[in-house]
BAFI-3210 file (N, C-alpha, C; in Angstrom, 3 decimals, decimal comma, padded with zeros to 6 digits):
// residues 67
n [1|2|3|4|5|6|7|8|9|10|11|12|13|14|15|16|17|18|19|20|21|22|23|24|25|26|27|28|29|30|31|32|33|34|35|36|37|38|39|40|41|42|43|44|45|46|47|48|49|50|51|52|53|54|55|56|57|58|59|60|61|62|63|64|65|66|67]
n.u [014,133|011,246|009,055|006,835|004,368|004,067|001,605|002,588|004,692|007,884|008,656|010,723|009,981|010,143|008,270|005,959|003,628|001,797|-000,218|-000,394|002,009|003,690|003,146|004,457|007,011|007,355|007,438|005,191|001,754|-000,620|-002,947|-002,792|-003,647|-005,168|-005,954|-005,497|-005,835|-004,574|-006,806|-008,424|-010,547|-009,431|-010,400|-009,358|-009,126|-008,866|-005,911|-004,180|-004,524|-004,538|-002,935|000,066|001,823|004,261|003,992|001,512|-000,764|-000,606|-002,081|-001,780|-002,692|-002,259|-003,919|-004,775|-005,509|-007,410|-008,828]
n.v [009,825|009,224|009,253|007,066|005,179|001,801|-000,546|000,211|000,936|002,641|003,451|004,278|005,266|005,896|008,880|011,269|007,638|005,262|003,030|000,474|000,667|000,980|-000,941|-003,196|-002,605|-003,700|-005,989|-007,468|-009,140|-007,001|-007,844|-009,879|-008,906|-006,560|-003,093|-000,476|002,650|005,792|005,025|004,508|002,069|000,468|-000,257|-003,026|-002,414|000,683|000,578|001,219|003,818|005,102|007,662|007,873|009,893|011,538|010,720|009,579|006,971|003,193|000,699|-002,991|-006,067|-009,766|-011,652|-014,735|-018,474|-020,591|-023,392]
n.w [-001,803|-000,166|002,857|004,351|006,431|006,810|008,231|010,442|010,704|009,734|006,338|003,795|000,460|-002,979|-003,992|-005,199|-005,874|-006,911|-005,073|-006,166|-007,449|-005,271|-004,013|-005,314|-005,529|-002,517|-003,552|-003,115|-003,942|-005,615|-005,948|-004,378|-001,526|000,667|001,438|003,266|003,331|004,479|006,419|005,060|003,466|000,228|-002,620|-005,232|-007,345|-007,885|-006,805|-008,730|-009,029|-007,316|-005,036|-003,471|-001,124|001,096|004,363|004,564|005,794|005,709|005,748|005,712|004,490|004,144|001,953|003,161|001,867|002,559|004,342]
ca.u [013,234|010,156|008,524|005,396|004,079|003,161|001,776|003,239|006,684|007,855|009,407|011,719|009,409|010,103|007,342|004,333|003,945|000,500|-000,174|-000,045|003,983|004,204|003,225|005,094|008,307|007,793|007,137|003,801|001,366|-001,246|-003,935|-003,406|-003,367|-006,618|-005,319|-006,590|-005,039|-005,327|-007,774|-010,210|-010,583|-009,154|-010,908|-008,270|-009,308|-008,062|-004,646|-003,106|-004,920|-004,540|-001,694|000,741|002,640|005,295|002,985|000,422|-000,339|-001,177|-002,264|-001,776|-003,100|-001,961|-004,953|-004,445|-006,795|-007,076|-009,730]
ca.v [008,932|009,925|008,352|006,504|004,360|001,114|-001,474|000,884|000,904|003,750|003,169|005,009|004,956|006,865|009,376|009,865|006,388|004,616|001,938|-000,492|000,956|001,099|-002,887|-004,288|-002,405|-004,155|-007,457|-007,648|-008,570|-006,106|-008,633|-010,869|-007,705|-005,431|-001,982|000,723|003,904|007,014|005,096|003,874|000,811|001,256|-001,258|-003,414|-001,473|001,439|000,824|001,891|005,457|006,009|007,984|007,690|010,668|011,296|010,979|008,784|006,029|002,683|-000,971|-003,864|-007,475|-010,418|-012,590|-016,013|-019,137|-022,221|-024,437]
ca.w [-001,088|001,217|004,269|004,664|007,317|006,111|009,305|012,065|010,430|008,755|004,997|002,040|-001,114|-004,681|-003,748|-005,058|-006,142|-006,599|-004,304|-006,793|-007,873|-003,879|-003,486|-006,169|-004,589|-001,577|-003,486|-003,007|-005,665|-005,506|-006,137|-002,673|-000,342|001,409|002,084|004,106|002,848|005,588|007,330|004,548|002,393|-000,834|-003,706|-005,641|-008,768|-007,118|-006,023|-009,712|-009,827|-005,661|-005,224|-001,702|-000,888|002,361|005,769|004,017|006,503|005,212|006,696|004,187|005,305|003,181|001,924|003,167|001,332|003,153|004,738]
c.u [012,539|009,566|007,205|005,641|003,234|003,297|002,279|004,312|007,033|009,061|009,590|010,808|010,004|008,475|007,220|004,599|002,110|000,497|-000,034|001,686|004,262|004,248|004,246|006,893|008,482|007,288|006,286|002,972|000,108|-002,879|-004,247|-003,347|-004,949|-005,543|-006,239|-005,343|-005,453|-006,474|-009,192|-009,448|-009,938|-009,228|-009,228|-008,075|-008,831|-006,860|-003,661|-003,661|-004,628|-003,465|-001,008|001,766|003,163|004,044|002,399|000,782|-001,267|-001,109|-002,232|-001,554|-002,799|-002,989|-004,344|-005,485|-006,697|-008,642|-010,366]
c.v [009,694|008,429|008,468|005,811|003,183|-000,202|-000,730|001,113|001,934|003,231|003,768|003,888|005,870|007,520|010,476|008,645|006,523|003,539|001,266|-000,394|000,366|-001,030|-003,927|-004,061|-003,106|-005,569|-008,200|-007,707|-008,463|-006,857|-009,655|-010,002|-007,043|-004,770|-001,366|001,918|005,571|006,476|004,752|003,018|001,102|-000,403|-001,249|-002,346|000,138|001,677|001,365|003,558|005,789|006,275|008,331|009,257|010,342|011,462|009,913|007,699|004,316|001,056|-001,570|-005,353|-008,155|-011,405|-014,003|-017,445|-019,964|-022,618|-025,518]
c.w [000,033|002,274|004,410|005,895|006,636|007,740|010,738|011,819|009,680|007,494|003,766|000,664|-001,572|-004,511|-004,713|-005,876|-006,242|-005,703|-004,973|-007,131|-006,062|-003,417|-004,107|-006,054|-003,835|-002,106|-003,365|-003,930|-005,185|-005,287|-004,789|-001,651|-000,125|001,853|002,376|004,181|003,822|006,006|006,423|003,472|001,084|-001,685|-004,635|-007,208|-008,385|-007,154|-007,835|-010,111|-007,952|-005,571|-003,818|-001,957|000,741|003,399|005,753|005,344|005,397|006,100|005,382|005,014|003,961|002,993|001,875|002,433|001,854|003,956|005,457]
res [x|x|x|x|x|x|x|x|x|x|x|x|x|x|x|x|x|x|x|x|x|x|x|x|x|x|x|x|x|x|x|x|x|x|x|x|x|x|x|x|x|x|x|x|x|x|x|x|x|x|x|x|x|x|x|x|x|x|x|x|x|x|x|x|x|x|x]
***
């Protein structure tokens, strides 16, 4: 296990990973999330070819729907 930063927090992934492997670890389904991967946007179509290694920093906001 390696170390990311995901949110400010640092966290033991199976490294490299794709962000999509990396979301669905933490339970997350890949589809209600916006990430920002080192500091840039990263399109949902994306997150199964973008690949996280140890350092990587990442923000991950949970899309809320309401009205």
């Amino acid at each position: 296990m390696k170390t990311l930063t995901a949110n400010g927090q640092p966290i033991a992934a199976k490294l490299p990973c794709t962000i999509e492997e990396f979301l669905v670890a933490q339970n997350l389904l890949p589809r209600s999330v916006v990430v920002e991967h080192n500091g840039e946007a990263v399109a949902p179509s994306e997150f199964s070819r973008r690949e996280l290694k140890a350092g990587d920093r990442l923000e991950i906001v949970k899309i809320v729907a309401g009205g």
